[in-house]
CHARMM internal coordinates of N, CA and C (Angstrom, degrees):
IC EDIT
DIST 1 N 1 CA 1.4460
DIST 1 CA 1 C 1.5340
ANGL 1 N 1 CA 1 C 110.44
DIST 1 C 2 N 1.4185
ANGL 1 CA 1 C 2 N 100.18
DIHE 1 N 1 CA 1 C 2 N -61.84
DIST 2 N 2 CA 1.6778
ANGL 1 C 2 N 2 CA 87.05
DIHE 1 CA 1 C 2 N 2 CA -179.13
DIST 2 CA 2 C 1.9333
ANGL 2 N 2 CA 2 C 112.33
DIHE 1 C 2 N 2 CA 2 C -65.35
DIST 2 C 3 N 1.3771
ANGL 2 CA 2 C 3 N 127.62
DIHE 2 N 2 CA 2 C 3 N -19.64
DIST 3 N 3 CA 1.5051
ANGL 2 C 3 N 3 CA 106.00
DIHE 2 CA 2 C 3 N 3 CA 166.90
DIST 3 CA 3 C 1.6855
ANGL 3 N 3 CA 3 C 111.04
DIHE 2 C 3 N 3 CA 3 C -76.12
DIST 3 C 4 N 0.9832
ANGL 3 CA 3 C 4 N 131.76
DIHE 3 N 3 CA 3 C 4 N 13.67
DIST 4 N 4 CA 1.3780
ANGL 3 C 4 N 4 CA 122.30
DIHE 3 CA 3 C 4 N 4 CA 159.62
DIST 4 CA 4 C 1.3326
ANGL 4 N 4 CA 4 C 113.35
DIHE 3 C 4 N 4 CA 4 C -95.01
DIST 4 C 5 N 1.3255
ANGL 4 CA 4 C 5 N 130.14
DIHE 4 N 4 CA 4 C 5 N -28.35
DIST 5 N 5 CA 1.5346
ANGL 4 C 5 N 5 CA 147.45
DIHE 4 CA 4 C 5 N 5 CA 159.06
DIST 5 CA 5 C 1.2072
ANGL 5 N 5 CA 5 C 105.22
DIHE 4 C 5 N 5 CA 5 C -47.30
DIST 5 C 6 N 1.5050
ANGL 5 CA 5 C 6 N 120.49
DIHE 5 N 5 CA 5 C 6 N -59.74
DIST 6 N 6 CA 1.4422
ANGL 5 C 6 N 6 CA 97.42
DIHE 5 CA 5 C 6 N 6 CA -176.90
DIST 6 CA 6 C 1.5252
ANGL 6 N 6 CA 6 C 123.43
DIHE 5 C 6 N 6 CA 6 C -78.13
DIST 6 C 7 N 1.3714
ANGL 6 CA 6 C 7 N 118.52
DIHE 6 N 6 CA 6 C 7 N -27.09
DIST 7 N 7 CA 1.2378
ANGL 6 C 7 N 7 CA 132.34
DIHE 6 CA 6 C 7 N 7 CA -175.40
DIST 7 CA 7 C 1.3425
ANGL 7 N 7 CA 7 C 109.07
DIHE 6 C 7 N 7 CA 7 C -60.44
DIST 7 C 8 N 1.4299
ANGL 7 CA 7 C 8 N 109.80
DIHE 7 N 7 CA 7 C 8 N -48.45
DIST 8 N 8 CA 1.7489
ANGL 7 C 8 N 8 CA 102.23
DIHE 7 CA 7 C 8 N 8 CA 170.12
DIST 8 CA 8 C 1.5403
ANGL 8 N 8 CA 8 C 112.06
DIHE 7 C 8 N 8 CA 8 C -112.85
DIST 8 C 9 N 1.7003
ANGL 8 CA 8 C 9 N 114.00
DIHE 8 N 8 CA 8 C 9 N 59.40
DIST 9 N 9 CA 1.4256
ANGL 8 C 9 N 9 CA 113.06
DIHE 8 CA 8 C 9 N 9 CA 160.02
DIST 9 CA 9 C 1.6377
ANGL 9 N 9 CA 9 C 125.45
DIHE 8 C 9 N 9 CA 9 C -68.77
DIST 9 C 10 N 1.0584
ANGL 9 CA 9 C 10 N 101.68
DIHE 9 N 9 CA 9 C 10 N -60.26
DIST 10 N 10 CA 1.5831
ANGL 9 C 10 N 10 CA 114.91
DIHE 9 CA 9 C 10 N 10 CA 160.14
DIST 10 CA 10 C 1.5181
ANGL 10 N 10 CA 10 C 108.82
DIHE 9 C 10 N 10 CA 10 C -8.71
DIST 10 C 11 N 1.5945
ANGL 10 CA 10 C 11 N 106.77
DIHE 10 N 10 CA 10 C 11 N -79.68
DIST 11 N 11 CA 1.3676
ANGL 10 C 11 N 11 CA 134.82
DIHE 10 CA 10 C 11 N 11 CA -175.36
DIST 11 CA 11 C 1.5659
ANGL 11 N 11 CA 11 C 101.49
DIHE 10 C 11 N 11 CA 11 C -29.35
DIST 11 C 12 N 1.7793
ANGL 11 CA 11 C 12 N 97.00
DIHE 11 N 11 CA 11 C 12 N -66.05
DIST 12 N 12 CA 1.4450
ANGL 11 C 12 N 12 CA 106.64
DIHE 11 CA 11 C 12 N 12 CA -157.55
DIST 12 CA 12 C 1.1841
ANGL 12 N 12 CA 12 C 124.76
DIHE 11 C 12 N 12 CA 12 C -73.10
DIST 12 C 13 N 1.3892
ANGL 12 CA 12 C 13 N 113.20
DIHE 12 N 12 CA 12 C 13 N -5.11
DIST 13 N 13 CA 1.4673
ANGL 12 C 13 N 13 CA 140.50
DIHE 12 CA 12 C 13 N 13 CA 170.38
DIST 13 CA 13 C 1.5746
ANGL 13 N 13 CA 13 C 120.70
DIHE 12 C 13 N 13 CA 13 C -73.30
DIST 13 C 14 N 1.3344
ANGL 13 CA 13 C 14 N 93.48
DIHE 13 N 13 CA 13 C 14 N -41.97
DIST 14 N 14 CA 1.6289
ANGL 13 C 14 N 14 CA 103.95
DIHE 13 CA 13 C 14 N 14 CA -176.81
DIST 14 CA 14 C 1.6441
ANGL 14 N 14 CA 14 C 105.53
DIHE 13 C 14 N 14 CA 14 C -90.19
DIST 14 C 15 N 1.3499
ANGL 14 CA 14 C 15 N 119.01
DIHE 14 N 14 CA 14 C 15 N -20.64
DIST 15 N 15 CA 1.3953
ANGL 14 C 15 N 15 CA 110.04
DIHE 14 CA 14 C 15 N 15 CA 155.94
DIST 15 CA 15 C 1.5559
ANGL 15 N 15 CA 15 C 129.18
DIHE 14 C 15 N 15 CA 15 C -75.89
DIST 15 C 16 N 1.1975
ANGL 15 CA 15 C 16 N 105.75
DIHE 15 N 15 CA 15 C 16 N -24.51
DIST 16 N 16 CA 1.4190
ANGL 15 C 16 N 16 CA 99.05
DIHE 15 CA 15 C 16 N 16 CA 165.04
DIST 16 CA 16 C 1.5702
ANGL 16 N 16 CA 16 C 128.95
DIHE 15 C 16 N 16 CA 16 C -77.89
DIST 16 C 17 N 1.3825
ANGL 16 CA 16 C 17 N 107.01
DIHE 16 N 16 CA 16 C 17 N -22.89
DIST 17 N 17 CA 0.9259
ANGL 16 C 17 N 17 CA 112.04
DIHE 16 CA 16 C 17 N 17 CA 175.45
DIST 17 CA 17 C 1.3433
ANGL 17 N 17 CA 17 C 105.83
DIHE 16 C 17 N 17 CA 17 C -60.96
DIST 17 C 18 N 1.2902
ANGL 17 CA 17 C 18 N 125.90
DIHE 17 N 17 CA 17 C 18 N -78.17
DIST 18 N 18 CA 1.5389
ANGL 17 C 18 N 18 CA 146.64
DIHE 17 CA 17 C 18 N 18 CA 163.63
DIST 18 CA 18 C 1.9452
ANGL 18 N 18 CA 18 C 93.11
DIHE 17 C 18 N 18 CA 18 C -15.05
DIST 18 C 19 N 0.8757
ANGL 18 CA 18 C 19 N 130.81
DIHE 18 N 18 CA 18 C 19 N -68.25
DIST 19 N 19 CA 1.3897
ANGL 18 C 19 N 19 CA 122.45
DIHE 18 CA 18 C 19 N 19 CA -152.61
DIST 19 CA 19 C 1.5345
ANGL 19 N 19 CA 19 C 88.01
DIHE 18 C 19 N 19 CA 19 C -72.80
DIST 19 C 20 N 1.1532
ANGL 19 CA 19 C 20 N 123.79
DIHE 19 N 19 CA 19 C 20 N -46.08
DIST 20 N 20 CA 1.7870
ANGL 19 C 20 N 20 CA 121.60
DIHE 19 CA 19 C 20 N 20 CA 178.99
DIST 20 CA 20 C 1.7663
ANGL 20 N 20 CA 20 C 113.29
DIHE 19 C 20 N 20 CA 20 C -46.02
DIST 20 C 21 N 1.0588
ANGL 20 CA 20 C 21 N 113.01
DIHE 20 N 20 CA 20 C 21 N -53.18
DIST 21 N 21 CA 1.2387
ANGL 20 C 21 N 21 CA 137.23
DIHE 20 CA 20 C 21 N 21 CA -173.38
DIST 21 CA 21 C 1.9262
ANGL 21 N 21 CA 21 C 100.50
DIHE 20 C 21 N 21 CA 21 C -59.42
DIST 21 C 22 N 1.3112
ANGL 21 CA 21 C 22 N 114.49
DIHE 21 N 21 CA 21 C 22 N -36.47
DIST 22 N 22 CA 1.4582
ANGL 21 C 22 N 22 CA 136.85
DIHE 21 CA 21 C 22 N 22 CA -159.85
DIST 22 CA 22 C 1.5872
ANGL 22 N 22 CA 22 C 101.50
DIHE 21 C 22 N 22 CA 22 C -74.43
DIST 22 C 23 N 1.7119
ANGL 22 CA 22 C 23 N 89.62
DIHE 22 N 22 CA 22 C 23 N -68.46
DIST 23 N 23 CA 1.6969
ANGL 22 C 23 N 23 CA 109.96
DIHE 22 CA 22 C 23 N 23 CA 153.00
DIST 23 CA 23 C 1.5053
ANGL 23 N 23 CA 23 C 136.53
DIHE 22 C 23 N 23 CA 23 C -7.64
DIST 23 C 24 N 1.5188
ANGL 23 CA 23 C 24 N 93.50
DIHE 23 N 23 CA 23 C 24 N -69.68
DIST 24 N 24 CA 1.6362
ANGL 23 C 24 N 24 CA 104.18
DIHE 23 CA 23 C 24 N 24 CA -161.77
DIST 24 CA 24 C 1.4596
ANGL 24 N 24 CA 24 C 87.44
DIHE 23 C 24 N 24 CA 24 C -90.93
DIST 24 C 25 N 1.5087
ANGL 24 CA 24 C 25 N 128.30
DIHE 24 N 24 CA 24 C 25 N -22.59
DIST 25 N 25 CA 2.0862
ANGL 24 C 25 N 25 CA 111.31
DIHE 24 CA 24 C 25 N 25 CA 171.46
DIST 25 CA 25 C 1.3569
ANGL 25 N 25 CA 25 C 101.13
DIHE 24 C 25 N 25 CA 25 C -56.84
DIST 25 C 26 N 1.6216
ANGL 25 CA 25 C 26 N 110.10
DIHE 25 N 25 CA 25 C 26 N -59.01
DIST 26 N 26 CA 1.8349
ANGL 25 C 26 N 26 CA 97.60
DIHE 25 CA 25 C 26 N 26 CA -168.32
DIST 26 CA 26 C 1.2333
ANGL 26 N 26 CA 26 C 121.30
DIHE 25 C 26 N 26 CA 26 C -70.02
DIST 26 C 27 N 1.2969
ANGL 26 CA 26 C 27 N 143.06
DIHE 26 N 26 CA 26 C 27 N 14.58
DIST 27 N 27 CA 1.1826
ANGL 26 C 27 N 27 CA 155.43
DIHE 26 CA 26 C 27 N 27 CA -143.76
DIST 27 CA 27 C 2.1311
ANGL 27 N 27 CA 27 C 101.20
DIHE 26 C 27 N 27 CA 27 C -131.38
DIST 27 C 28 N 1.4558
ANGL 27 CA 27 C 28 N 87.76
DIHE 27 N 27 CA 27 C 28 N -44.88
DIST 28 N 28 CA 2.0535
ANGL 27 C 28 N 28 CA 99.70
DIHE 27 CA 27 C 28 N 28 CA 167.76
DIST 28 CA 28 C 1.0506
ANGL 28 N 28 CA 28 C 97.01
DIHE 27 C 28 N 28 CA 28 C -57.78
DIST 28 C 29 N 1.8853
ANGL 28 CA 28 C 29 N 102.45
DIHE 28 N 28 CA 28 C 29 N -69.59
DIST 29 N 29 CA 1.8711
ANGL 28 C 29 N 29 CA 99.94
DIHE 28 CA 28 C 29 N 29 CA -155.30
DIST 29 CA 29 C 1.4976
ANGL 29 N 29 CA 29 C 100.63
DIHE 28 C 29 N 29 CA 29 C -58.16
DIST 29 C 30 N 1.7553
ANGL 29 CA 29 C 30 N 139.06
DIHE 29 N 29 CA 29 C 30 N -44.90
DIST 30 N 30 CA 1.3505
ANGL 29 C 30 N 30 CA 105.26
DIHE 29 CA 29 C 30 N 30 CA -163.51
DIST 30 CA 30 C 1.5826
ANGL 30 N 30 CA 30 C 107.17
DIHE 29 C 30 N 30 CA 30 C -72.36
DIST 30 C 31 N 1.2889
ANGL 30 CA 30 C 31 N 119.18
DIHE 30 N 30 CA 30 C 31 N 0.21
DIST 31 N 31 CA 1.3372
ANGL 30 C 31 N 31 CA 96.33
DIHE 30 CA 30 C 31 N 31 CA 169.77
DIST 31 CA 31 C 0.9273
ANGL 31 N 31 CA 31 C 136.51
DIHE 30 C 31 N 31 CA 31 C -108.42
DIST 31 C 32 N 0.9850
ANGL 31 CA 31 C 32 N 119.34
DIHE 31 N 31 CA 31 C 32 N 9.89
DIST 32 N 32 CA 1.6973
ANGL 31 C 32 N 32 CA 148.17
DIHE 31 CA 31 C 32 N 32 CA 139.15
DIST 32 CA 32 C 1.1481
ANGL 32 N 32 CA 32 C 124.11
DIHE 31 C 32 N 32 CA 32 C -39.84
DIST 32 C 33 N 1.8004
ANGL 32 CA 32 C 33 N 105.76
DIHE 32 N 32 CA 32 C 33 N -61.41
DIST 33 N 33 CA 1.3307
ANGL 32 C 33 N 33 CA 109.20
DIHE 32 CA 32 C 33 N 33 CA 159.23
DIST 33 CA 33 C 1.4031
ANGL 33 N 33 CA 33 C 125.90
DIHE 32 C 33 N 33 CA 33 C -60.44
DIST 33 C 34 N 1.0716
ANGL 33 CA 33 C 34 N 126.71
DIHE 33 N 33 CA 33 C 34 N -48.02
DIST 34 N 34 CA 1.5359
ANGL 33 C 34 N 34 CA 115.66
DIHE 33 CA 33 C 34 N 34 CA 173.51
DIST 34 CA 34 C 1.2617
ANGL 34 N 34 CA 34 C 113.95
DIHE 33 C 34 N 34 CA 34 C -68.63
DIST 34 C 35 N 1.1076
ANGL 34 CA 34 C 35 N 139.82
DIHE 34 N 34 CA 34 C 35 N 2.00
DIST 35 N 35 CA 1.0887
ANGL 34 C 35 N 35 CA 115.90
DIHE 34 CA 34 C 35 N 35 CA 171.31
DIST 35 CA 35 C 1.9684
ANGL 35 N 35 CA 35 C 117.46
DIHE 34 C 35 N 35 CA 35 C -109.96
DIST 35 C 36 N 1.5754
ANGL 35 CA 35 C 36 N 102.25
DIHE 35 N 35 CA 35 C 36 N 2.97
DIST 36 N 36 CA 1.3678
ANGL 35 C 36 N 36 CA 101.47
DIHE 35 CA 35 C 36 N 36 CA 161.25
DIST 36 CA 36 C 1.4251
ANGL 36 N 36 CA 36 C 98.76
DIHE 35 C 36 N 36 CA 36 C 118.28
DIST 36 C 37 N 1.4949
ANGL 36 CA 36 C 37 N 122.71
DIHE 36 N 36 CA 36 C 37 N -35.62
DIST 37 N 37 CA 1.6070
ANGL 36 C 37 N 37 CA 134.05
DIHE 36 CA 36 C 37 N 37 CA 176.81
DIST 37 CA 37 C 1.7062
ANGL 37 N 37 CA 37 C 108.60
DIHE 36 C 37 N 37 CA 37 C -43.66
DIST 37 C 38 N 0.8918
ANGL 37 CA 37 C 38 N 115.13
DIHE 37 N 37 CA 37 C 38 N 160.67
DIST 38 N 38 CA 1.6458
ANGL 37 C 38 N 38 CA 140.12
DIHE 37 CA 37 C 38 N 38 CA 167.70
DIST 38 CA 38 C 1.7728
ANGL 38 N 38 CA 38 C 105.48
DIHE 37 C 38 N 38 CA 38 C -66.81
DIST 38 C 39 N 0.9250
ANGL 38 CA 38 C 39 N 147.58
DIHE 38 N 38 CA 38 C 39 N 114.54
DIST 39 N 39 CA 1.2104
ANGL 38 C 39 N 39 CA 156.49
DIHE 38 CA 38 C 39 N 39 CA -149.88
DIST 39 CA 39 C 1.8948
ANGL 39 N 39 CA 39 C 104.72
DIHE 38 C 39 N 39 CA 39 C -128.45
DIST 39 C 40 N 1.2181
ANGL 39 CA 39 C 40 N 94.08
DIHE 39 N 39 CA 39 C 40 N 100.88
DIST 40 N 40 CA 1.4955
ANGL 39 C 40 N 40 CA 105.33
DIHE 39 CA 39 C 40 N 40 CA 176.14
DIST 40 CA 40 C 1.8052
ANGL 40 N 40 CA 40 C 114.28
DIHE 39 C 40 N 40 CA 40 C 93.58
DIST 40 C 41 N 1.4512
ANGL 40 CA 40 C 41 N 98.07
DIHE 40 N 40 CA 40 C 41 N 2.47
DIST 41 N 41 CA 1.6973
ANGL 40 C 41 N 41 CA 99.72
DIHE 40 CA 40 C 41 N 41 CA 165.79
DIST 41 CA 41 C 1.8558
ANGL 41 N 41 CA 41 C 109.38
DIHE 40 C 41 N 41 CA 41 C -114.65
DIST 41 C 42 N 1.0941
ANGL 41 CA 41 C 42 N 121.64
DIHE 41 N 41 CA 41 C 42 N -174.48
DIST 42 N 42 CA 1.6536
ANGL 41 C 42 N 42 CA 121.14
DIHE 41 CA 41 C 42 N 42 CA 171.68
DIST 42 CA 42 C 1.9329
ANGL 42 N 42 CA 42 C 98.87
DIHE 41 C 42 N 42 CA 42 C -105.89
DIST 42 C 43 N 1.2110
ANGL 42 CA 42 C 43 N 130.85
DIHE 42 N 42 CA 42 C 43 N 36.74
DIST 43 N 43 CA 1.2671
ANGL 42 C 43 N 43 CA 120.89
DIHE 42 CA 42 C 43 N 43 CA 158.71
DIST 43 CA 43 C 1.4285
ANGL 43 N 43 CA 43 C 109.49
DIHE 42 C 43 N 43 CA 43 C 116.14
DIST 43 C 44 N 1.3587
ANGL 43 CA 43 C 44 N 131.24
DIHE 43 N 43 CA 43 C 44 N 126.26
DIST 44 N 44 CA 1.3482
ANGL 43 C 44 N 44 CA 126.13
DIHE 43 CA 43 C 44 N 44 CA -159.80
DIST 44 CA 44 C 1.4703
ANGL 44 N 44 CA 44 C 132.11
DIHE 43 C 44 N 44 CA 44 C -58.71
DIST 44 C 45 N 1.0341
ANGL 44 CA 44 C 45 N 91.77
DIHE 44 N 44 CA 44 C 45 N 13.81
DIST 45 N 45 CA 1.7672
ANGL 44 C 45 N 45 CA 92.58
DIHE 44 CA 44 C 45 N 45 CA 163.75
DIST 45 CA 45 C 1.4099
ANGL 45 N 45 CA 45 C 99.27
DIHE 44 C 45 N 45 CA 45 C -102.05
DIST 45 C 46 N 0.9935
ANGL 45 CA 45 C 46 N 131.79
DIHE 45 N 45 CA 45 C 46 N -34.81
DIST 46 N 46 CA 1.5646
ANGL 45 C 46 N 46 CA 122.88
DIHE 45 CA 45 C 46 N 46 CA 158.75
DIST 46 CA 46 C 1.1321
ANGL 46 N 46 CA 46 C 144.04
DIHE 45 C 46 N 46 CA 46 C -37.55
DIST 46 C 47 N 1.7026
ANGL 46 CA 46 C 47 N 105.40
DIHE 46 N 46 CA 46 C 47 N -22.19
DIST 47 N 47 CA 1.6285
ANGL 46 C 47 N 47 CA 121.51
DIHE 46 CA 46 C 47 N 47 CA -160.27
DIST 47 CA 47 C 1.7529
ANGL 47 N 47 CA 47 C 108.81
DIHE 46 C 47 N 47 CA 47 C -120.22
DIST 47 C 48 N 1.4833
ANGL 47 CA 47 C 48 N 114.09
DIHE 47 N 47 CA 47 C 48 N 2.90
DIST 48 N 48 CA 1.3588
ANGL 47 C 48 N 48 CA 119.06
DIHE 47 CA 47 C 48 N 48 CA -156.52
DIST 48 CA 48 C 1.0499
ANGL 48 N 48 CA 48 C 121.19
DIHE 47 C 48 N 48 CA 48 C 46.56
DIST 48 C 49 N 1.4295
ANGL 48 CA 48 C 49 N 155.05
DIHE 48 N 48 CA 48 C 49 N 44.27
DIST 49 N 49 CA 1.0872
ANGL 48 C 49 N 49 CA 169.53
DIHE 48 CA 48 C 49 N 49 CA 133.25
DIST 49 CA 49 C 1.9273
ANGL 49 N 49 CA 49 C 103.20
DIHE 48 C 49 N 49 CA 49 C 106.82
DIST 49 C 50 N 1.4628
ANGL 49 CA 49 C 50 N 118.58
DIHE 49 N 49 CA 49 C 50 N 44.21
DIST 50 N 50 CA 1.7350
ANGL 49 C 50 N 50 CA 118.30
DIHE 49 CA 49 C 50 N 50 CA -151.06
DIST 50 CA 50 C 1.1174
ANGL 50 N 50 CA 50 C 96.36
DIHE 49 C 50 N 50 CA 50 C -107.26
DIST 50 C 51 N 1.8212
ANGL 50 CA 50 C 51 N 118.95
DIHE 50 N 50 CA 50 C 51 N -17.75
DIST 51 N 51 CA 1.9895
ANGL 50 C 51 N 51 CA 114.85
DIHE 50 CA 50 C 51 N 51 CA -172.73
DIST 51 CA 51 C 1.2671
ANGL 51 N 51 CA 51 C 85.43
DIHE 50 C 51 N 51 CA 51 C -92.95
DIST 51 C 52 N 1.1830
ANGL 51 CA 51 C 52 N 104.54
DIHE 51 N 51 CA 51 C 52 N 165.69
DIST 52 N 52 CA 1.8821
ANGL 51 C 52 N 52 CA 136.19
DIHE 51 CA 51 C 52 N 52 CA -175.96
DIST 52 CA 52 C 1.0772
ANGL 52 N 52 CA 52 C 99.04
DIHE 51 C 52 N 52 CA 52 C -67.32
DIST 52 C 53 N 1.1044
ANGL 52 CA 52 C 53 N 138.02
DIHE 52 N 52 CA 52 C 53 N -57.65
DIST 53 N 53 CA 1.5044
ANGL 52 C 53 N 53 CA 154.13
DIHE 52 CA 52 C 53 N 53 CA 163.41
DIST 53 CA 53 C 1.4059
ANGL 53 N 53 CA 53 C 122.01
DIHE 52 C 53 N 53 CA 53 C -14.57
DIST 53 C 54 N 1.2832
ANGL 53 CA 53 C 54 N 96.84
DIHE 53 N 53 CA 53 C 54 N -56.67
DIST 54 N 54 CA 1.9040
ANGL 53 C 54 N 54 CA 125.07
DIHE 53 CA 53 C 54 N 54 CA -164.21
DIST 54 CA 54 C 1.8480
ANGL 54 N 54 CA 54 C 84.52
DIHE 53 C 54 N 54 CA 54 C -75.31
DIST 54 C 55 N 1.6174
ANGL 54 CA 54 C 55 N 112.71
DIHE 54 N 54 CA 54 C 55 N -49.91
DIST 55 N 55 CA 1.6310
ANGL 54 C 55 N 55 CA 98.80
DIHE 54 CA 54 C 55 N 55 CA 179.96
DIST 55 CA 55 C 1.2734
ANGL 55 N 55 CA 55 C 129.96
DIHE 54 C 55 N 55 CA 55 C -63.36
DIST 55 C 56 N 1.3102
ANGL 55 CA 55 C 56 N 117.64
DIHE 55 N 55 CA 55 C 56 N -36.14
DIST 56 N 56 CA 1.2588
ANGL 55 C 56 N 56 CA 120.10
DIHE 55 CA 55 C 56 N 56 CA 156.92
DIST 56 CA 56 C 1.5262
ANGL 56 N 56 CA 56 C 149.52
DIHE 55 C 56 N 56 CA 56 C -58.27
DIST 56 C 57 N 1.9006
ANGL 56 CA 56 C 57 N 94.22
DIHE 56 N 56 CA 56 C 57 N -7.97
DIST 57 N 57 CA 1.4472
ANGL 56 C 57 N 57 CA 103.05
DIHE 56 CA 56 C 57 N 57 CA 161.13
DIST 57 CA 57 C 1.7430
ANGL 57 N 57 CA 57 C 108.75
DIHE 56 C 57 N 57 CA 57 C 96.17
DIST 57 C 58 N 1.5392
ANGL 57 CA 57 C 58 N 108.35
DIHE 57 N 57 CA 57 C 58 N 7.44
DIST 58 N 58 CA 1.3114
ANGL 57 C 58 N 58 CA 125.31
DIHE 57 CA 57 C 58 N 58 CA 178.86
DIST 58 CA 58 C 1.7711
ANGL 58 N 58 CA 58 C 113.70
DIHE 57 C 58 N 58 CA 58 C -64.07
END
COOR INIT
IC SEED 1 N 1 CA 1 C
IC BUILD
C-alpha cells in the first residue's frame, strides 16, 4: 500500500488540488445564488439581463 502511495503521489496531489479548486467554484456560485447576485456573470450589465437576478432588479 504505501509503494502505490508513493508511486502515484504526484497524481494524488494534483487531484486534490483539482477537486479543492472544484470546491471553492461551487461553493461562490451557491453563494451567489442565495444571496440574490447573478451567479456565473460579473454583474448584470454583464449578462444582458439572462440571470434571474438581473430580472428581478438585483
Amino acid at each position: 500500500m504505501l509503494s502505490f502511495l508513493t508511486a502515484n503521489l504526484s497524481t494524488i496531489l494534483v487531484g486534490a488540488v483539482v477537486f479543492g479548486l472544484v470546491g471553492l467554484s461551487v461553493r461562490a456560485t451557491i453563494r451567489d445564488l442565495r444571496s440574490g447576485q447573478c451567479a456565473g456573470c460579473k454583474g448584470c450589465s454583464g449578462c444582458s439581463g439572462s440571470c434571474h437576478g438581473c430580472h428581478t432588479g438585483h
